[in-house]
DSSP file (Angstrom, degrees, kcal/mol; ACC not computed):
  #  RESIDUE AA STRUCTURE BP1 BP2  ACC     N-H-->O    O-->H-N    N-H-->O    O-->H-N    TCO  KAPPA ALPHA  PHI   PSI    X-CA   Y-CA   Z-CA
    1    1 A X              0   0    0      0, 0.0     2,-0.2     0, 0.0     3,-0.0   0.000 360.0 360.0 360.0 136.0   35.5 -140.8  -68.7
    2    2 A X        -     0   0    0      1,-0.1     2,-0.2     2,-0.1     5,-0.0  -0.486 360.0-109.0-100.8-175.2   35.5 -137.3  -68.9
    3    3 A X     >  -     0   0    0     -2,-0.2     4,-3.2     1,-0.1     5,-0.5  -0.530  24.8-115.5 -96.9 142.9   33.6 -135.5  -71.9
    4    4 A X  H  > S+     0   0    0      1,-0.2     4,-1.1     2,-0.2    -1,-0.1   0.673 112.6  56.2 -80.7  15.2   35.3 -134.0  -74.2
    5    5 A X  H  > S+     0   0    0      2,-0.2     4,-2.0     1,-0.2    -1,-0.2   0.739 104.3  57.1  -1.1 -69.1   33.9 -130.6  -73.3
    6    6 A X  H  4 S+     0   0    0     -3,-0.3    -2,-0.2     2,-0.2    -1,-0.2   0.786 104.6  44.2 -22.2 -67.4   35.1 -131.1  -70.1
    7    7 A X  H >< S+     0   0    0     -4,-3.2     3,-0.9     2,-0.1    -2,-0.2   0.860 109.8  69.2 -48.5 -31.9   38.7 -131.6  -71.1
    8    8 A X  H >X S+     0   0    0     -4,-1.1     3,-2.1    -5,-0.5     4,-1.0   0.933 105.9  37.7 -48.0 -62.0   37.9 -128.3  -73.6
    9    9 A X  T 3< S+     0   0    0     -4,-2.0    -1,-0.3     1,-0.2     4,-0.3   0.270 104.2  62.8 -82.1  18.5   37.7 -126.2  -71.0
   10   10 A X  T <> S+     0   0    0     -3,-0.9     4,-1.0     2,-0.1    -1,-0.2   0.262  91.3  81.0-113.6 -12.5   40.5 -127.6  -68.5
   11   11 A X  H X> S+     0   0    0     -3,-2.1     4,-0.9     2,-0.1     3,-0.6   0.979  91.0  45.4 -58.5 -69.5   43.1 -126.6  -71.6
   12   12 A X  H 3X S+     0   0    0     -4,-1.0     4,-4.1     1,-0.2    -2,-0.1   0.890 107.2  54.1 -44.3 -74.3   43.2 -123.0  -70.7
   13   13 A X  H 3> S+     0   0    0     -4,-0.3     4,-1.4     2,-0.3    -1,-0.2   0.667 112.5  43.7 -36.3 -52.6   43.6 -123.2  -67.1
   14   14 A X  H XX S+     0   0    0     -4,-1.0     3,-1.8    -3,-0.6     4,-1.0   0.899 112.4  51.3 -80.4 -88.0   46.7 -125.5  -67.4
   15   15 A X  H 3X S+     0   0    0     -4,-0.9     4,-1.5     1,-0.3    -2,-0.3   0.632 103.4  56.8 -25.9 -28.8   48.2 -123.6  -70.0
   16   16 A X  H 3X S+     0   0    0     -4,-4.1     4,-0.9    -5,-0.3    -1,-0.3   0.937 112.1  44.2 -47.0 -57.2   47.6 -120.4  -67.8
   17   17 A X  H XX S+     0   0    0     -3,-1.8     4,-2.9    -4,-1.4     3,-0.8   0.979 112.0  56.6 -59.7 -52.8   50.0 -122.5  -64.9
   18   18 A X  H 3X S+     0   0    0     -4,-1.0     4,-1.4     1,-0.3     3,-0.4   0.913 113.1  39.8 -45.9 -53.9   52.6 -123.6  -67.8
   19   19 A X  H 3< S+     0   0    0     -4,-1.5     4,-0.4    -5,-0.3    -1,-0.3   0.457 114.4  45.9 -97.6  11.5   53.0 -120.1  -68.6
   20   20 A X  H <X S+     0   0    0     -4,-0.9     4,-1.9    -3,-0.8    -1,-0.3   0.796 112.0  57.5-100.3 -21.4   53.2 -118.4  -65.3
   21   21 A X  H  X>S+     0   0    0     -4,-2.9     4,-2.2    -3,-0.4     5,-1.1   0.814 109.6  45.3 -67.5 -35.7   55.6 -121.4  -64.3
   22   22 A X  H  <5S+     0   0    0     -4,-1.4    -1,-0.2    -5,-0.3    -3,-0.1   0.872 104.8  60.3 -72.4 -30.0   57.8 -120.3  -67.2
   23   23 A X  H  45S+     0   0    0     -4,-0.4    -2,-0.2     1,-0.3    -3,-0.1   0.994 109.5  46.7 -70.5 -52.3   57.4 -116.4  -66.1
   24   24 A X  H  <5S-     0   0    0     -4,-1.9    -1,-0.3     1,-0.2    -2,-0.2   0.860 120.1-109.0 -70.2 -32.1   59.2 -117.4  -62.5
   25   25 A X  T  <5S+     0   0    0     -4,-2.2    -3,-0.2    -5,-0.2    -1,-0.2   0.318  70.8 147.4 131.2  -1.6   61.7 -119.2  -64.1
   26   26 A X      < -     0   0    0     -5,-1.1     2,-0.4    -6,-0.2    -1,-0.1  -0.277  54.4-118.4 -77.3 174.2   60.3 -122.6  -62.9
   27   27 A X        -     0   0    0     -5,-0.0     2,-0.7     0, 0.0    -1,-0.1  -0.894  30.5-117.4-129.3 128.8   60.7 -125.9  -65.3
   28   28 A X        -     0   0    0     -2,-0.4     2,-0.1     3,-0.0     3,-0.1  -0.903  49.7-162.0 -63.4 101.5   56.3 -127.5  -66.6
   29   29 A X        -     0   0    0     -2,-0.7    -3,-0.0     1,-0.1    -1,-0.0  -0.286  36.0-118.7 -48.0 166.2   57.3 -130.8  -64.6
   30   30 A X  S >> S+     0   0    0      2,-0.2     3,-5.6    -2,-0.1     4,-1.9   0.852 118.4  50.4 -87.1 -53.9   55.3 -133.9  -65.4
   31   31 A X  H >> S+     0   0    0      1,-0.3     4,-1.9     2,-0.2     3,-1.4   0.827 110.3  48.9 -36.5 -72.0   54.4 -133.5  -61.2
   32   32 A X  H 34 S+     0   0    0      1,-0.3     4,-0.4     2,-0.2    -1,-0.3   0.342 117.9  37.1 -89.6   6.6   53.4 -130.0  -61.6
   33   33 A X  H <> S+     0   0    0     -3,-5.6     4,-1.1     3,-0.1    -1,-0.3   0.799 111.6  57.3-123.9 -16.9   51.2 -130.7  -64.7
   34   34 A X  H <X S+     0   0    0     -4,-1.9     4,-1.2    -3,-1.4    -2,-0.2   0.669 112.7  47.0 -82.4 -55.0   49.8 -134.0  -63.4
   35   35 A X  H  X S+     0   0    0     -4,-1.9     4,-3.6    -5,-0.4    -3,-0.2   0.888 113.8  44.1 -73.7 -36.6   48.7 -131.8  -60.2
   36   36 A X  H  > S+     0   0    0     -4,-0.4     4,-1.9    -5,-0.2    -2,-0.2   0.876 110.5  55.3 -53.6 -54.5   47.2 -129.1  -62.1
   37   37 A X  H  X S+     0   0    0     -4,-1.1     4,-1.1     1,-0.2    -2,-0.2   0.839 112.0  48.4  -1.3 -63.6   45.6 -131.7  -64.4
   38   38 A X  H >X S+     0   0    0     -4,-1.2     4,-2.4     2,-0.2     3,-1.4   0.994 107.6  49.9 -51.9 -67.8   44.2 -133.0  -61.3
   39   39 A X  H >< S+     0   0    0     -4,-3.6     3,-2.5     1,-0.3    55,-0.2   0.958 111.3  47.2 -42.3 -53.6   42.9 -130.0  -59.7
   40   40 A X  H 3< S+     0   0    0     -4,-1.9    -1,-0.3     1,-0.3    -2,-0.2   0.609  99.3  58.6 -58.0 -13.7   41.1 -128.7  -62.5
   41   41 A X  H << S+     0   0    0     -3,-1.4     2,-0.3    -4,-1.1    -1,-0.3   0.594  95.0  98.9 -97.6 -22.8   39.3 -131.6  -63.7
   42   42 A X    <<  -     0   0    0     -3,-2.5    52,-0.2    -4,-2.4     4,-0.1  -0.504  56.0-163.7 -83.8 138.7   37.8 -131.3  -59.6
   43   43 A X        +     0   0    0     -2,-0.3     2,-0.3     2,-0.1    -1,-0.1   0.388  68.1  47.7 -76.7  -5.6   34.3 -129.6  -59.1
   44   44 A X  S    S-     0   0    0      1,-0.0    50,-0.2   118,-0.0    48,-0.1  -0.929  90.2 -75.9-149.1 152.0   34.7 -129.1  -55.7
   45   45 A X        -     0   0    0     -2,-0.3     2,-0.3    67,-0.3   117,-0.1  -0.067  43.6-169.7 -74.8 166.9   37.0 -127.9  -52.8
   46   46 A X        -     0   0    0     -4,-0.1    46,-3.6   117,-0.1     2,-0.3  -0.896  25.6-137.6-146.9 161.4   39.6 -129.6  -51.6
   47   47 A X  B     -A   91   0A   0     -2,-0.3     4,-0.4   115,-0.3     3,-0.4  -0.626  38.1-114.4-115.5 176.0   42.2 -130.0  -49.0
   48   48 A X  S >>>S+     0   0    0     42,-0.6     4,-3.1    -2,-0.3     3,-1.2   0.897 122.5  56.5 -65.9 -37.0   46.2 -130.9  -49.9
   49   49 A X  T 345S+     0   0    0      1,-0.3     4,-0.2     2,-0.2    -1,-0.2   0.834 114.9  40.9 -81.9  -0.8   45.4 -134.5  -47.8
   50   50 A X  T 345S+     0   0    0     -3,-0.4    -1,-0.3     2,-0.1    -2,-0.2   0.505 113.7  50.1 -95.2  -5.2   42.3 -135.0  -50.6
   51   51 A X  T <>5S+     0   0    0     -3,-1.2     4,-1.6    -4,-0.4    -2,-0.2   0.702 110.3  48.5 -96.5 -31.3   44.0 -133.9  -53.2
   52   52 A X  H  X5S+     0   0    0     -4,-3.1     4,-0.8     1,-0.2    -2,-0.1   0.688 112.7  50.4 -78.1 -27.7   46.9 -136.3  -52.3
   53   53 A X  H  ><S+     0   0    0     -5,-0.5     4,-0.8    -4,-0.2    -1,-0.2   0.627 100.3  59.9 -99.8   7.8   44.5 -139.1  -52.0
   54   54 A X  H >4 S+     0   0    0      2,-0.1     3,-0.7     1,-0.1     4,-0.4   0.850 117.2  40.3 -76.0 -76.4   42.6 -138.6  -55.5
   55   55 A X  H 3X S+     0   0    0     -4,-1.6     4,-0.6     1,-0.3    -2,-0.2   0.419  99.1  65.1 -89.1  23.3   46.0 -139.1  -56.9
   56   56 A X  H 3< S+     0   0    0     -4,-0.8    -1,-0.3     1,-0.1    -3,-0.1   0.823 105.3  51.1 -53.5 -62.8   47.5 -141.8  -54.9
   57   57 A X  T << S+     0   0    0     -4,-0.8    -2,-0.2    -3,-0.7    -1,-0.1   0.570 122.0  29.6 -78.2  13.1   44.7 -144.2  -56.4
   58   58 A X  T  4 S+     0   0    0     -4,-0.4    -1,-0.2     2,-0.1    -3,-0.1   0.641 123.8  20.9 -90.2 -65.4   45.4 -143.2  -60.1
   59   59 A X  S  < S-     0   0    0     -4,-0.6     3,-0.1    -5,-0.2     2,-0.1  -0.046  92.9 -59.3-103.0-160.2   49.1 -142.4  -60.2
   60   60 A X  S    S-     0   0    0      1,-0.1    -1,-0.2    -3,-0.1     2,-0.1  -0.281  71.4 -84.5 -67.5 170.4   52.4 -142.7  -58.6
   61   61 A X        -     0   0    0      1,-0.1     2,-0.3    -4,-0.1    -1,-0.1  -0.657  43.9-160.0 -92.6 139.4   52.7 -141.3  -54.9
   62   62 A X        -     0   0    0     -2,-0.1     5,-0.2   -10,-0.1    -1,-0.1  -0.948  27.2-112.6-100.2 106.7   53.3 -137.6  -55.2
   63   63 A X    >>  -     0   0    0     -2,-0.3     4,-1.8     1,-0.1     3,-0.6  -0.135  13.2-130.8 -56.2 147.8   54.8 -136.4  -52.0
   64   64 A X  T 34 S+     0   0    0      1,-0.3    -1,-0.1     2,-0.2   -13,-0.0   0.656 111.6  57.3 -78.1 -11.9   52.4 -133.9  -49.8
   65   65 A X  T 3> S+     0   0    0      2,-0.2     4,-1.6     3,-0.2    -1,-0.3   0.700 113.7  42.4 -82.5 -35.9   55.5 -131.3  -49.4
   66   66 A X  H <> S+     0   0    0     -3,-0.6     4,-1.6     1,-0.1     5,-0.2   0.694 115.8  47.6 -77.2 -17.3   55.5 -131.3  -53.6
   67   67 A X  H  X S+     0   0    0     -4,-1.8     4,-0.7    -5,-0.2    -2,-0.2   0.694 108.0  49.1 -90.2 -15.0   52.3 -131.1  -53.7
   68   68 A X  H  > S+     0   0    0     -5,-0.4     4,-2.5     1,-0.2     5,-0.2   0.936 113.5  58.3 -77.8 -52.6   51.7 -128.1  -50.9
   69   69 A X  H  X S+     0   0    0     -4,-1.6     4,-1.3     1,-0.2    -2,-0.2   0.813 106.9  38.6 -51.8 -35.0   54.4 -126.4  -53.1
   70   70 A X  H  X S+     0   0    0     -4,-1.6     4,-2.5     2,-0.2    -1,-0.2   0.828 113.6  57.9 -70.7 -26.9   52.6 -126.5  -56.5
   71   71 A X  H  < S+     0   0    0     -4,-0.7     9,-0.2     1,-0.2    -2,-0.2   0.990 108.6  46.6 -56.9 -53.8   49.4 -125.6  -54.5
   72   72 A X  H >X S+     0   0    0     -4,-2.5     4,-2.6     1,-0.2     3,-0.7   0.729 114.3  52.9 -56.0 -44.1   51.4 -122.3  -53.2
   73   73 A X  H 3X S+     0   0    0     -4,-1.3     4,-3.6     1,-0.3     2,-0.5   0.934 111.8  37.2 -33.9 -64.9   52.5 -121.7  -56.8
   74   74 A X  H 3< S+     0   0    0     -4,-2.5     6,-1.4     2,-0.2    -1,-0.3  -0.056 112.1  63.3 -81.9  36.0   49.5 -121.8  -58.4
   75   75 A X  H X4 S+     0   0    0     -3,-0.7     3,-3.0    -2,-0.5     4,-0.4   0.383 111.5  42.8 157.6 -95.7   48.0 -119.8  -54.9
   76   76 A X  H 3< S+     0   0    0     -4,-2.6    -2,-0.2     1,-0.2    -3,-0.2   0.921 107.5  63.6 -48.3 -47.5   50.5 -116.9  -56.0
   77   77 A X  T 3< S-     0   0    0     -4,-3.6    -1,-0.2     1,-0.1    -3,-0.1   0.672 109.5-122.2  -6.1 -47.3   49.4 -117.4  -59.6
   78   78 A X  S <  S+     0   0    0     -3,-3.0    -3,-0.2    -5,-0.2    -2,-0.1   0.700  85.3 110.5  71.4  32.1   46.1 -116.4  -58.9
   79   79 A X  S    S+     0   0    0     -4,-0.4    16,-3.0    -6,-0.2    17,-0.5   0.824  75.5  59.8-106.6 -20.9   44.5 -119.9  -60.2
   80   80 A X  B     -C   94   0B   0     -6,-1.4     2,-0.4    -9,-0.2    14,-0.2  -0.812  64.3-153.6-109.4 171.7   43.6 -120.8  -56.6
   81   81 A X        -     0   0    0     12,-2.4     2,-0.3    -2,-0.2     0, 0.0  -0.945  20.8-160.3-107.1 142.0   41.4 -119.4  -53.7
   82   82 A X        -     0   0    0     -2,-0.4     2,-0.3    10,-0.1    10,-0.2  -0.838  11.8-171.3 -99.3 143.6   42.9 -120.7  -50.1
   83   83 A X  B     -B   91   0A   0      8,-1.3     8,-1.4    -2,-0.3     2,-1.3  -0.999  29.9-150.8-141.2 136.8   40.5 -120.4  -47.9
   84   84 A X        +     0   0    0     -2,-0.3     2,-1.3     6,-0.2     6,-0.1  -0.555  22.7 175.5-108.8  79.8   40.9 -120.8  -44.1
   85   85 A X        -     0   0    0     -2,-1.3    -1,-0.1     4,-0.4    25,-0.1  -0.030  68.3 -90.1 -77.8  28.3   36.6 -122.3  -43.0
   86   86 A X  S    S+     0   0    0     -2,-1.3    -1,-0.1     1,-0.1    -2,-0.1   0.350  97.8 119.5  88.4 -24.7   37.9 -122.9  -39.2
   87   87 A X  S    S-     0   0    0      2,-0.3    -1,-0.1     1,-0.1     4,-0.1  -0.295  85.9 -99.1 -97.4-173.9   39.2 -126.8  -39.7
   88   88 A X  S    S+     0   0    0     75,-0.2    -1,-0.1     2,-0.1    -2,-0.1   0.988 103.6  73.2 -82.6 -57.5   43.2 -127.3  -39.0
   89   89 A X  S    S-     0   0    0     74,-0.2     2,-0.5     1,-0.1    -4,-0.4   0.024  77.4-125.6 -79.3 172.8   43.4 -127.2  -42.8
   90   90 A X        -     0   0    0     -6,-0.1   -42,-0.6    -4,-0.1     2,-0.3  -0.737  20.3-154.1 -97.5 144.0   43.2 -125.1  -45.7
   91   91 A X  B     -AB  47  83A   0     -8,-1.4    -8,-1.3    -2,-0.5   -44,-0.2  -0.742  10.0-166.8-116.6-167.2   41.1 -125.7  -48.3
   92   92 A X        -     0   0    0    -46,-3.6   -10,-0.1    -2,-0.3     2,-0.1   0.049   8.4-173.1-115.9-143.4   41.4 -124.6  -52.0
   93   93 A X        -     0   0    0    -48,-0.1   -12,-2.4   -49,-0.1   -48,-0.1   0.016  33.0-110.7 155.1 126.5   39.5 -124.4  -55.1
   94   94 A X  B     -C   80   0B   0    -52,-0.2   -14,-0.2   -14,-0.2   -15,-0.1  -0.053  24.9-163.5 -54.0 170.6   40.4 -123.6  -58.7
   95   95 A X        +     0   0    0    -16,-3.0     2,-0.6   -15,-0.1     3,-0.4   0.199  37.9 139.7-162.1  25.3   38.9 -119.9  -59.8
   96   96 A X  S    S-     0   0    0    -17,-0.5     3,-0.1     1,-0.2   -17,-0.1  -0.679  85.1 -21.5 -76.9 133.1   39.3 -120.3  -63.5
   97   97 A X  S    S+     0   0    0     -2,-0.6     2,-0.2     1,-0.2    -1,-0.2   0.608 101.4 138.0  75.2   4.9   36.6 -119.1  -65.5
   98   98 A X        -     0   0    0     -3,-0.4     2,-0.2     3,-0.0    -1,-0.2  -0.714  56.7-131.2-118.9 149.0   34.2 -119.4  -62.2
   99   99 A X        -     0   0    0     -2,-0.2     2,-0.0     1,-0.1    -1,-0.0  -0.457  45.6 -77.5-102.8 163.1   32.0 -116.4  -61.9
  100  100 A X        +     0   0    0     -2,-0.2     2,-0.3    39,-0.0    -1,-0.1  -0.471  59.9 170.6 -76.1 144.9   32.3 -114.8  -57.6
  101  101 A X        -     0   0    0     15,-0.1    15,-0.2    -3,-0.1    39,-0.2  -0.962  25.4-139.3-154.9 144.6   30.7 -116.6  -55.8
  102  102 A X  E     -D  115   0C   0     13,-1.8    13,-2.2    -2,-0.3     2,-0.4  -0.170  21.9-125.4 -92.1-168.3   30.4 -116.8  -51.6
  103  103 A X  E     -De 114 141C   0     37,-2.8    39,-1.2    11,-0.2     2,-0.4  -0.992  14.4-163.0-163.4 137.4   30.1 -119.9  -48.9
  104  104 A X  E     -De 113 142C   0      9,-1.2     9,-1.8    -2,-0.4     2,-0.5  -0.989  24.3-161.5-109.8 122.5   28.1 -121.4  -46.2
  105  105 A X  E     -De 112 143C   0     37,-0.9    39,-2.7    -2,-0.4     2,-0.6  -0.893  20.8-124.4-102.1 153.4   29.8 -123.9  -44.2
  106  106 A X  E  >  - e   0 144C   0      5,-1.8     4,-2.7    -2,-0.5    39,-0.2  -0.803   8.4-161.2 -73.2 102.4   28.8 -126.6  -41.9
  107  107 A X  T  4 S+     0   0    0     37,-3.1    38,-0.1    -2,-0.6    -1,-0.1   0.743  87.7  42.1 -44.2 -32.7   30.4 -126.2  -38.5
  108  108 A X  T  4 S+     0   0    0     36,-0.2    -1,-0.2     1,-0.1    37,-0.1   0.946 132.8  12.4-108.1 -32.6   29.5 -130.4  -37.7
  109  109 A X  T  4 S-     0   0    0     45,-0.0    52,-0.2     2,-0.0    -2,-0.1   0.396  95.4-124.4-134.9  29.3   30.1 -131.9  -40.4
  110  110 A X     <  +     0   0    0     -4,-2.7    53,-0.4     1,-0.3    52,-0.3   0.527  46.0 153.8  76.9  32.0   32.2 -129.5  -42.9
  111  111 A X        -     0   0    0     50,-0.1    -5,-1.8    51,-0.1     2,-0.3  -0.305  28.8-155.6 -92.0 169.3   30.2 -129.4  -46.1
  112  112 A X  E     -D  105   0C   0     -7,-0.2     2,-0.3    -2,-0.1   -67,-0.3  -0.813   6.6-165.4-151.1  99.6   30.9 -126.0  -48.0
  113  113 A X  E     -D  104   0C   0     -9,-1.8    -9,-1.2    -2,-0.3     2,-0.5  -0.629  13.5-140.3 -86.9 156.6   28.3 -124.9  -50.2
  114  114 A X  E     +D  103   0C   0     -2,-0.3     2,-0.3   -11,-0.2   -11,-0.2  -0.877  30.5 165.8-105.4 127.8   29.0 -122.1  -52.9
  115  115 A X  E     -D  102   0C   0    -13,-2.2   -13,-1.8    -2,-0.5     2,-0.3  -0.892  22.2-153.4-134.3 169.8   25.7 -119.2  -53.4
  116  116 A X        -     0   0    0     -2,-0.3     2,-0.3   -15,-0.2   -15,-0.1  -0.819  10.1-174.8-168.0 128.9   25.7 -116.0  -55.1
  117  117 A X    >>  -     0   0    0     -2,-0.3     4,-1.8     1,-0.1     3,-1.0  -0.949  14.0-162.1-140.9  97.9   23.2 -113.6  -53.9
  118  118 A X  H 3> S+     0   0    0     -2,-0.3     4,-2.7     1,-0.3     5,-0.2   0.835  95.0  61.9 -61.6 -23.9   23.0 -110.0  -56.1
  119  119 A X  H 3> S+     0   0    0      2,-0.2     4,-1.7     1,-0.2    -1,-0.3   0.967 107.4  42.7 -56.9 -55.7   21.2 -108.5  -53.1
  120  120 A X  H <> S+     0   0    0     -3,-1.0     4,-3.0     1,-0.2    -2,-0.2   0.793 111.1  53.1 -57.7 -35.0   24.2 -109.1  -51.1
  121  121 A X  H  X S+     0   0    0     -4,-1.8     4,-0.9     2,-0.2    -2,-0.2   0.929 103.0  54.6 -66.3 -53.5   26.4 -108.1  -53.4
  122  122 A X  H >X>S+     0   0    0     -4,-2.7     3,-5.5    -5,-0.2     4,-0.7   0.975 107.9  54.1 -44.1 -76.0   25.0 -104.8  -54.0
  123  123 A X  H 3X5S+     0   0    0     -4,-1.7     4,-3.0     1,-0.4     5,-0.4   0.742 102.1  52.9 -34.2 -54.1   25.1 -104.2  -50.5
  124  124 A X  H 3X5S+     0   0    0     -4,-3.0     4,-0.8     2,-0.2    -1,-0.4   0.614 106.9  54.1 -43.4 -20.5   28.5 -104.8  -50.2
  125  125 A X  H <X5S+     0   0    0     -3,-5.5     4,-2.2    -4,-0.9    -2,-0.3   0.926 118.4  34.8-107.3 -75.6   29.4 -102.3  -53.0
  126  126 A X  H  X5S+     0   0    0     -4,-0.7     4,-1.6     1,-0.3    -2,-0.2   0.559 110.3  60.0-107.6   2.8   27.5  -99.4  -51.4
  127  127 A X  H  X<S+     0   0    0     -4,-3.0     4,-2.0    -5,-0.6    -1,-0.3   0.902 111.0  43.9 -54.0 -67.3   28.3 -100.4  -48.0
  128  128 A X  H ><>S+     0   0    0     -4,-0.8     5,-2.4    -5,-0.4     3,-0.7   0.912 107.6  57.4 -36.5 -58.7   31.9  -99.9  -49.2
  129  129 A X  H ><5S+     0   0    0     -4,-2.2     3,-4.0     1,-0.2    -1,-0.2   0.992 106.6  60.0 -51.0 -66.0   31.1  -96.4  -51.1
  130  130 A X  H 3<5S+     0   0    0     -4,-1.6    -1,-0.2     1,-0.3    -2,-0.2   0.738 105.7  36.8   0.9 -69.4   29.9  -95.3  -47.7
  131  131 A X  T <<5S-     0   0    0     -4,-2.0    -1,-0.3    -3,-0.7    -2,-0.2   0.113 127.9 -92.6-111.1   2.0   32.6  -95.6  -45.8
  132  132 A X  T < 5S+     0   0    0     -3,-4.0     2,-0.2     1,-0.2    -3,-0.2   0.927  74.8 147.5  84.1  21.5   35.1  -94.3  -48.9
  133  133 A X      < -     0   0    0     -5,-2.4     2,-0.7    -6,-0.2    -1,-0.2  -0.802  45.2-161.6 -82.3 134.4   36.0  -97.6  -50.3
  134  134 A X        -     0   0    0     -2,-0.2    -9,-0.1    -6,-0.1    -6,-0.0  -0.808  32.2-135.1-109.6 109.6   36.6  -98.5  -53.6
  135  135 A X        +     0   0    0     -2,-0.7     3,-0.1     1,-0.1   -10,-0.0  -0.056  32.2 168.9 -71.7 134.4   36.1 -102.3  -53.3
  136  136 A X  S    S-     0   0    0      1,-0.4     2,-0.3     0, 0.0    -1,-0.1   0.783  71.3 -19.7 -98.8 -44.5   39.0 -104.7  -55.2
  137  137 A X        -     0   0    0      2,-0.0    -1,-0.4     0, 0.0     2,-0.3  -0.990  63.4-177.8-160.5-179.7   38.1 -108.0  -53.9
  138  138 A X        -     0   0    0     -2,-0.3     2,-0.2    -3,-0.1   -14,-0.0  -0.920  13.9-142.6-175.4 143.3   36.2 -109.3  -51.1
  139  139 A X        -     0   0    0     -2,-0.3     2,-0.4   -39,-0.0   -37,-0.1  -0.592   7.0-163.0-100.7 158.1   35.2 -112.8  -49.4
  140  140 A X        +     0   0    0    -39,-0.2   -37,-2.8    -2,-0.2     2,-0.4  -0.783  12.2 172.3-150.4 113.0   32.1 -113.7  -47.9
  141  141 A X  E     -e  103   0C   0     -2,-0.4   -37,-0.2   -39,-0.1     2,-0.2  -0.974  11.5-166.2-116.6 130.7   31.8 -117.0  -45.4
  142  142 A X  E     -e  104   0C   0    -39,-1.2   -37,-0.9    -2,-0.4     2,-0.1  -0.441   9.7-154.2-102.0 175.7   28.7 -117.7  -43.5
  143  143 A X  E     +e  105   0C   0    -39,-0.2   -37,-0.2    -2,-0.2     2,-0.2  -0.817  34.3 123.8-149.6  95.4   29.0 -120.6  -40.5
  144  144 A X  E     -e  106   0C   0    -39,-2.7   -37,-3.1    -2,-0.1     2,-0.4  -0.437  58.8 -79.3-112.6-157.4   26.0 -122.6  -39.4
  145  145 A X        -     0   0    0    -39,-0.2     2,-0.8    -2,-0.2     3,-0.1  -0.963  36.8-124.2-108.9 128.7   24.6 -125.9  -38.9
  146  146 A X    >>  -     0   0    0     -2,-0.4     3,-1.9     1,-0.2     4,-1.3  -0.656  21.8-152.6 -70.6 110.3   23.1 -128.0  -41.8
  147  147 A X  H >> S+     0   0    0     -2,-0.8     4,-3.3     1,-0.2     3,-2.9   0.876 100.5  62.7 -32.9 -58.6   19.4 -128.8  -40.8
  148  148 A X  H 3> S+     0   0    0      1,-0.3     4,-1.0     2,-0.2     6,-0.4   0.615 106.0  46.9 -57.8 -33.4   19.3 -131.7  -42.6
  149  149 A X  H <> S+     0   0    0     -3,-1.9     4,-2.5     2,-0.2    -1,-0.3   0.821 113.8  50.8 -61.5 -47.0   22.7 -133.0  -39.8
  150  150 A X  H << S+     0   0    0     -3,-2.9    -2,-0.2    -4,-1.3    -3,-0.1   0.943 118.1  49.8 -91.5 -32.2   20.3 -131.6  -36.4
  151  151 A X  H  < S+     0   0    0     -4,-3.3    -1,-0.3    -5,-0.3    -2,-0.2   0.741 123.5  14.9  -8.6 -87.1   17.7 -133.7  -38.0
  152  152 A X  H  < S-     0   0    0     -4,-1.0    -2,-0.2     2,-0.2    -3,-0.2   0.170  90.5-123.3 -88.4 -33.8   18.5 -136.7  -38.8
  153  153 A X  S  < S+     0   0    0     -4,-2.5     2,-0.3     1,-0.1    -4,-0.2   0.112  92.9  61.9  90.3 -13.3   21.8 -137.0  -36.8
  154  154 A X        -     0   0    0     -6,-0.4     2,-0.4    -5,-0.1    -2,-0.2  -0.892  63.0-165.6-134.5 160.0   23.7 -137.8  -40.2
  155  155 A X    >>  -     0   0    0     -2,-0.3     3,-2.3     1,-0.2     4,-0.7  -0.934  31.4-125.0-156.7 125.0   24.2 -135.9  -43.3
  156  156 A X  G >4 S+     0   0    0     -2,-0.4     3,-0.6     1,-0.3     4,-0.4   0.823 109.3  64.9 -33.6 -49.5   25.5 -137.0  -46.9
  157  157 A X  G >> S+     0   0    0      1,-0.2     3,-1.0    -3,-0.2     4,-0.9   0.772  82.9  76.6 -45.7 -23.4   28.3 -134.1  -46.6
  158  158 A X  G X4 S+     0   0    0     -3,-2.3     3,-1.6     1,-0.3    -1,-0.2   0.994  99.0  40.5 -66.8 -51.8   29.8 -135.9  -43.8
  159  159 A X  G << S+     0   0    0     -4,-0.7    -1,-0.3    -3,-0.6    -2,-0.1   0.725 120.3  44.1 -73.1  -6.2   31.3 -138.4  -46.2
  160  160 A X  G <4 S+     0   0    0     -3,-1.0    -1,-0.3    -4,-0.4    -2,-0.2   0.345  79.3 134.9 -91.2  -5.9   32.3 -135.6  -48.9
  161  161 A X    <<  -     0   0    0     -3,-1.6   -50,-0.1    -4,-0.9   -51,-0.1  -0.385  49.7-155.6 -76.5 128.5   33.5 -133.5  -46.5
  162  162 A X              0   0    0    -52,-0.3  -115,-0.3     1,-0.2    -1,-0.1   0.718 360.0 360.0 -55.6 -58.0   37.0 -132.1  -47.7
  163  163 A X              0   0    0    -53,-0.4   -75,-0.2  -117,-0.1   -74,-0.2   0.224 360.0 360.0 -25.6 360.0   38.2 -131.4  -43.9
């Protein structure tokens, strides 16, 4: 159950979608509020075919072509990040209220951590000034191996993995 705290702060975020679905002209479906509902309540990133299977086991089947289309809504919105981490899919992430924040992935078994590193950041900012940039937005993805995987041969991410 989630707290209410939790819910508190998952209000805004869908009421953001409601009223950017109204600016395009688009109809707050029970689908479209049901997926939004969804996303936000998740901590973590996600792909359309994990997102489709969180709500397969709670609700009615939501087709993965209605569901790629609210993702692409809310995408133009600005309420998700797509991110393309190498695998055949995309994954997402909500990016209300979340402070910037970069990502390491695991090449073998697709875990995707989130860091934020002010050292780096600077750098980026007067790298930019350098070269006569004024920065607006900017990504940063590292790519390795997780030790804990070349290790062990197995890695807890493998079974979270999004991918």
């Amino acid at each position: 159950m989630k707290s209410r705290e939790s819910t508190q702060k998952n209000i805004q975020p869908i009421s953001d979608f409601a009223e950017y679905l109204k600016e395009k002209g688009l109809k707050v479906t029970n689908q479209r509020t049901l997926v939004a509902q969804k996303i936000f309540n998740m901590d973590s990133h996600f792909s359309v075919d994990h997102l489709a299977n969180e709500l397969r086991q709670k609700h009615a089947s939501i087709s993965r072509a209605t569901i790629y289309r609210i993702i692409s809504v809310m995408v133009e919105g600005g309420l998700l990040a797509e991110h393309n981490f190498g695998s055949s899919s995309k994954i997402y992430e909500h990016i209300s209220n979340r402070k910037h924040h970069d990502h390491i992935i695991c090449l073998d078994c697709g875990s995707i951590q989130e860091f934020c590193n002010e050292e780096i950041e600077t750098a980026q900012l007067q790298i930019a000034k350098e070269m006569g940039f004024e920065l607006s937005e900017h990504s940063l993805n590292l790519y390795g191996h997780c030790v804990k995987l070349k290790k062990s041969g197995s890695c807890s991410s493998m079974k979270k993995s999004t991918n």
